[in-house]
C-alpha positions in Angstrom: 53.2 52.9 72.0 51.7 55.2 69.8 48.7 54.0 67.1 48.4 55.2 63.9 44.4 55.4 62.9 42.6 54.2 59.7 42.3 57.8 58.1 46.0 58.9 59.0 46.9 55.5 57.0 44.5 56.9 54.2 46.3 60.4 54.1 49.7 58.8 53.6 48.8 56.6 51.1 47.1 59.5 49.0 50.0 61.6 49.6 52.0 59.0 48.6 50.4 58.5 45.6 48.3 61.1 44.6 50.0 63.9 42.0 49.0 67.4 43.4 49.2 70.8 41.4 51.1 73.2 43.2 51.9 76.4 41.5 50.0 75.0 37.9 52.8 72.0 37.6 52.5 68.6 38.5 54.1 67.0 41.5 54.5 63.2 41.7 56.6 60.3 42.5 58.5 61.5 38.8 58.1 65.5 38.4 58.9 67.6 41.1 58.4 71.8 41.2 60.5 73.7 38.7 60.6 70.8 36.1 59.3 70.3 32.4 56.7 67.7 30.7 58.7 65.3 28.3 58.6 67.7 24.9 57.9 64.3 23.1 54.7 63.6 24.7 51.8 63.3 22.2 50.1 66.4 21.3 46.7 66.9 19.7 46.6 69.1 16.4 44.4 72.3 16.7 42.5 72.4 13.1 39.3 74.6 12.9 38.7 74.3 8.8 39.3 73.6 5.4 42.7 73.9 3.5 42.4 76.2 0.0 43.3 73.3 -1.4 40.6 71.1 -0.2 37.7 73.9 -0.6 39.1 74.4 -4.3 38.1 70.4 -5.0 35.1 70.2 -2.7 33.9 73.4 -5.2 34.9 71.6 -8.2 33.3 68.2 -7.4 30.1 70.5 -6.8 30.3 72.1 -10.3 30.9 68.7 -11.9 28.3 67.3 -10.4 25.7 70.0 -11.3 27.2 70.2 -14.3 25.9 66.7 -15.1 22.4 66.6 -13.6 21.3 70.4 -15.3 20.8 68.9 -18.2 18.7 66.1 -16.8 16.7 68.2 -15.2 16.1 70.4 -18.5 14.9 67.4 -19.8 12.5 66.4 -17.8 11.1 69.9 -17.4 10.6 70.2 -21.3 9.0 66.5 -21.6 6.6 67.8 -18.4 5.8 71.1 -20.5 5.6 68.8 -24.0 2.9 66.5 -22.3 0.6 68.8 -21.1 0.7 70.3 -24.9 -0.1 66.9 -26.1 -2.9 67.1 -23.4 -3.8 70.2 -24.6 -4.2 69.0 -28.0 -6.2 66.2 -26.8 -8.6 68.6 -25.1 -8.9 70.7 -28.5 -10.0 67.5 -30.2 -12.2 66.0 -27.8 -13.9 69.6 -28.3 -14.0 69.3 -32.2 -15.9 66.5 -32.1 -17.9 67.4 -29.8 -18.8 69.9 -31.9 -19.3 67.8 -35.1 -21.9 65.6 -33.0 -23.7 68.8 -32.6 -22.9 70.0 -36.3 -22.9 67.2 -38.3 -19.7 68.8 -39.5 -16.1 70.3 -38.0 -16.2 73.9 -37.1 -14.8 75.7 -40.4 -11.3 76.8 -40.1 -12.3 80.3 -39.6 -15.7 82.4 -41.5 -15.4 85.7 -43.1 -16.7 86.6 -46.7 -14.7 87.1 -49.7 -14.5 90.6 -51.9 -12.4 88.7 -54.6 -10.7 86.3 -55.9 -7.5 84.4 -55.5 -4.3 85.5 -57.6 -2.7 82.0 -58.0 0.4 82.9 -56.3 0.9 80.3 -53.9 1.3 83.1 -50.8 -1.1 85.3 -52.4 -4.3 86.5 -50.1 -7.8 86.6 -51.4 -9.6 89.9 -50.5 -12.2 89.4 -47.6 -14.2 91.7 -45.0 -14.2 89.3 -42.4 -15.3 88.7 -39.2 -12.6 86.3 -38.9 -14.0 84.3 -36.2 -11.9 81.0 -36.3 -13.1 77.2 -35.2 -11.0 78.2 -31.8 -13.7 80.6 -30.3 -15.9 78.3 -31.9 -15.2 75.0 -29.8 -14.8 77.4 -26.8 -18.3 76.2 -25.3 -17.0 72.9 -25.9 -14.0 73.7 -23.8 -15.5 74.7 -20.5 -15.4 78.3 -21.7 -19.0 79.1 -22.5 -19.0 82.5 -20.6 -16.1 83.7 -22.7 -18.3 82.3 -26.2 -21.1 84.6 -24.7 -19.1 87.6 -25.0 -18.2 87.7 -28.5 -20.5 89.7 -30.8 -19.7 87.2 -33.8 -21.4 89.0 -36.3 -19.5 92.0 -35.5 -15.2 92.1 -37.0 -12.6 91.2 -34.3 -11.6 94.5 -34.1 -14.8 95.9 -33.1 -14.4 98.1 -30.2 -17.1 95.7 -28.4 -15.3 92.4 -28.7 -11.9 94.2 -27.5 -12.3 92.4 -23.8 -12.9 89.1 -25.6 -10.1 89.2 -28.2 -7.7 90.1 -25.6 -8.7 87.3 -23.0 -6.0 84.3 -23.0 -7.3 80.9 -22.8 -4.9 78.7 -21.4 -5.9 75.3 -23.3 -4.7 77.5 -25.9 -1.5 78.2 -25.1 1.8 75.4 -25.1 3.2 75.6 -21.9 6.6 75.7 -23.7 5.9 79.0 -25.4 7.2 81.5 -23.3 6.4 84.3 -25.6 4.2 87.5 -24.8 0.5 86.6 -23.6 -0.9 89.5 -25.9 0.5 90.1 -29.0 0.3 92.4 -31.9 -2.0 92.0 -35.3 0.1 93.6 -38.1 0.4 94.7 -41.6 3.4 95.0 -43.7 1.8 97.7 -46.6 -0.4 97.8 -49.1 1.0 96.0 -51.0 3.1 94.5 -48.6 6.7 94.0 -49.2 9.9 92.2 -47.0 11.5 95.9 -46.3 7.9 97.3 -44.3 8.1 97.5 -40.7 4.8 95.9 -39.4 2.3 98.3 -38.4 0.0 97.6 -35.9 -3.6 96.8 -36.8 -4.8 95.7 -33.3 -3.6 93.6 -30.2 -5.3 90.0 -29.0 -4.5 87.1 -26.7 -2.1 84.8 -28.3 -2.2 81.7 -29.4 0.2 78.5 -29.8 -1.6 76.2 -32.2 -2.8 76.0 -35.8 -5.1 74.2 -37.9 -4.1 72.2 -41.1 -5.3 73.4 -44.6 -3.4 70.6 -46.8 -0.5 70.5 -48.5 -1.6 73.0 -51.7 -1.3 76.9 -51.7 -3.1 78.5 -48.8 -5.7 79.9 -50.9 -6.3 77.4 -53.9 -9.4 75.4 -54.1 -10.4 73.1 -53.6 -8.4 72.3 -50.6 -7.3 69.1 -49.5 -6.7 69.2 -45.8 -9.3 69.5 -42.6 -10.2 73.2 -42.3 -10.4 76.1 -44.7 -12.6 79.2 -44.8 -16.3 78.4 -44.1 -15.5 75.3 -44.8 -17.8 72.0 -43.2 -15.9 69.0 -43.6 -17.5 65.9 -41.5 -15.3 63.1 -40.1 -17.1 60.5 -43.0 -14.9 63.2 -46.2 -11.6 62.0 -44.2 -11.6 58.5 -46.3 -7.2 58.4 -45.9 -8.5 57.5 -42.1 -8.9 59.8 -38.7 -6.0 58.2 -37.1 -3.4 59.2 -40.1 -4.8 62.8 -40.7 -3.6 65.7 -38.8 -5.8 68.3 -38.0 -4.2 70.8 -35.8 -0.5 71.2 -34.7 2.0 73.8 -32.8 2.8 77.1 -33.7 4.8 79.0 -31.2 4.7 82.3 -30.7 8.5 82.7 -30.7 8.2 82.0 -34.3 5.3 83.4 -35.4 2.7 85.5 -33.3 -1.1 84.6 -33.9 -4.3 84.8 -31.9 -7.0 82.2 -31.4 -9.8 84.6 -32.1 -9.1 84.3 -36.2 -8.1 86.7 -39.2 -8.4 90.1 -39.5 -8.6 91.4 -42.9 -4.9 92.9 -44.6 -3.1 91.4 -42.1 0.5 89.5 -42.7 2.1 87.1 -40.5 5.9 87.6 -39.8 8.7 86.1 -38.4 8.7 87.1 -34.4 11.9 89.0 -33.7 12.4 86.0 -31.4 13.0 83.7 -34.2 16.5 82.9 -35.6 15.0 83.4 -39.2 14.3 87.0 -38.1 16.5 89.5 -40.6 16.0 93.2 -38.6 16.8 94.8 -42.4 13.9 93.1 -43.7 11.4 92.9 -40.9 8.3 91.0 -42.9 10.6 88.6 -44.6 8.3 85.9 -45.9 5.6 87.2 -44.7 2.9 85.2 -45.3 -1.7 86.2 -46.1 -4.0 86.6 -43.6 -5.0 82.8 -43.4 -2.1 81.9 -41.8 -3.6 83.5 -38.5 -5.0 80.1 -37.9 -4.6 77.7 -40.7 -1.6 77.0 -42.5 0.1 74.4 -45.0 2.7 71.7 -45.5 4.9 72.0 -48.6 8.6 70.8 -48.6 10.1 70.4 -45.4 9.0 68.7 -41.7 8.6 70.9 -38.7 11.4 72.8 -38.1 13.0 75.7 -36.5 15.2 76.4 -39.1 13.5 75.3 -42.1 9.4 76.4 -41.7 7.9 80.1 -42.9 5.9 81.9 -40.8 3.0 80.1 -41.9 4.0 77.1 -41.1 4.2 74.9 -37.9 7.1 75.4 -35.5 7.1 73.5 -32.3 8.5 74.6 -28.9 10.7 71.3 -28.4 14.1 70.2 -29.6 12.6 67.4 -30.1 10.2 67.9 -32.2 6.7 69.1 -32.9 3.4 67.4 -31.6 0.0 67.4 -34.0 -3.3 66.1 -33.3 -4.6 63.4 -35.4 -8.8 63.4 -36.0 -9.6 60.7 -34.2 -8.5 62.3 -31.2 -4.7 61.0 -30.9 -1.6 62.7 -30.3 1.9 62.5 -31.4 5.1 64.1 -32.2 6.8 64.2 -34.9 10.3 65.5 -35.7 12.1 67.8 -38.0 14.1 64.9 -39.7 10.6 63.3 -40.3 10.2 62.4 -44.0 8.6 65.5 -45.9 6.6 63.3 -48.1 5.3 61.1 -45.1 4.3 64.7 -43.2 2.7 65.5 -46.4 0.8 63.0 -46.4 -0.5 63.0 -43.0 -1.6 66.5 -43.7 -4.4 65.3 -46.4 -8.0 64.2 -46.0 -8.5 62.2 -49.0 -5.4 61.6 -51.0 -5.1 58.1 -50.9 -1.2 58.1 -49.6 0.4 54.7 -48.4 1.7 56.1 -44.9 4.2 53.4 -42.8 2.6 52.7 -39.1 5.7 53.8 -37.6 6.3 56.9 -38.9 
């Protein structure tokens, strides 16, 4: 009788059982050669990518998105750039009193010596020779910038050929990092006399500057004055009786407004709107233009800081929301275009007596 062994029982059983390809189709108990898979067995789909349809909303749910956190991050960049102004202006007063301990007075607002007298207009200049020098290259020892102070021949004008390098050197305490306007700028003079139609002409080019120093609230030139600095003036912290902490002293100026240098007044020259500004008329190029004191100091007179609303010798912040000052005892603040004019009036005086609310 014939035996069957263990791995011919294994062979039947996987041939039995087993499906085998033959000729790229399956043979088993259920498909045989030459016969089709069930066309309803489950099939998986082939998709690589995206439909138009769903790229189009992917797209748009991007540029809503953006659209809503650009203006976040707009406004966090300018608060950045409007507190390291403040910091700026904090820096600038530490170094005016600084220099009062050494003084026994504040710097004056600029020196130079008169050839004449005021007219009484209230934008009229007074006739000077200069130098010009202004409290800004004064303090600059006090401001970690003594080897600049040593280059300046200060009995010499600022538009002596030897004090070009100085006058043209930027000082970056002195410059609001929200000005983006140009780093050297020109010195003009709209004619003699000068008139709103005159094209500035060029006197000179310096580094420019985004700050200015308050003279009060009367006309530019009238004495006496009533605010912090004036020419050669020497006002001590004791002559501010209205209080330190309510009296501005210095305050922004941008350079898209108005161009200026720290270095001080040049003789004959005018400020002017900067062709920047929206106050800028092209067919009258030195509209408003405003005396040679304005370089550095400048007034307060009917309206708060404002774009729209200040002359070239006034003070302009770089901020939508407003414009930040230095108080003489060494705070900082900001304060708005919709501020109360009398209330900034009153800030801007040494002595006057003014009532002034504590949150202003």
């Amino acid at each position: 009788m014939a035996s069957h062994g263990f791995d011919d029982l294994i062979a039947d059983d996987i041939w039995d059982f087993a499906p085998v390809a033959i000729n790229h189709e399956l043979v088993d108990d259920t498909l045989i050669d030459g016969d089709q898979p069930d066309s309803t067995a489950e099939t998986i789909p082939n998709r690589s990518g995206f439909t138009l349809v769903e790229l189009l909303v992917v797209i748009a749910i991007i540029g809503t998105l953006v659209g809503m956190l650009l203006p976040a991050v707009q406004g966090a960049r300018e608060a950045a750039r409007r507190t390291q102004s403040l910091s700026n202006l904090k820096q600038i007063g530490l170094a005016l009193h600084n220099y009062h301990d050494s003084n026994r007075s504040l710097p004056p607002g600029f020196r130079s010596t008169t050839t004449g007298t005021w007219g009484g207009g209230s934008n009229d200049a007074v006739p000077e020779s200069g130098p010009g020098w202004s409290f800004f290259s004064l303090i600059l020892p006090y401001c970690e910038e003594t080897a600049l102070h040593s280059t300046i021949r200060f009995d010499l004008p600022i538009t002596d050929p030897l004090n070009k390098a100085a006058r043209e050197t930027n000082v970056a305490l002195f410059i609001d990092p929200g000005d983006t306007g140009p780093k050297l700028i020109d010195i003009t003079n709209s004619g003699d006399p000068p008139a709103t139609s005159n094209a500035p002409t060029v006197i000179t080019q310096a580094a420019v500057c985004s700050y200015v120093a308050s003279t009060g609230t009367l006309a530019y030139e009238q004495q006496p004055f009533n605010g912090v600095f004036h020419r050669n003036s020497r006002i001590s912290l004791a002559q501010i009786s209205d209080g330190t902490s309510k009296t501005i002293g210095v305050g922004e100026r941008m350079s898209r407004h108005t161009r200026s240098s720290w270095v001080g007044v040049v003789p004959n020259q005018e400020l002017v709107f900067a062709p920047e500004s929206p106050r800028y008329d092209p067919s009258q190029p030195s509209l408003q233009f405003r005396p040679a004191i304005t370089a550095v100091l400048v007034h307060v007179r009917s309206s708060a800081p404002g774009i729209h609303t200040s002359s070239p010798g006034g003070f302009v912040g770089p901020y939508t929301a407003g414009t930040n000052f230095l108080n003489m005892d060494g705070s900082c603040r900001l304060i708005s275009a919709e501020t109360d004019p009398a209330i900034f009036r009153s800030l801007c005086t040494r002595a006057g007596g003014e009532s002034i609310p504590s949150d202003y």
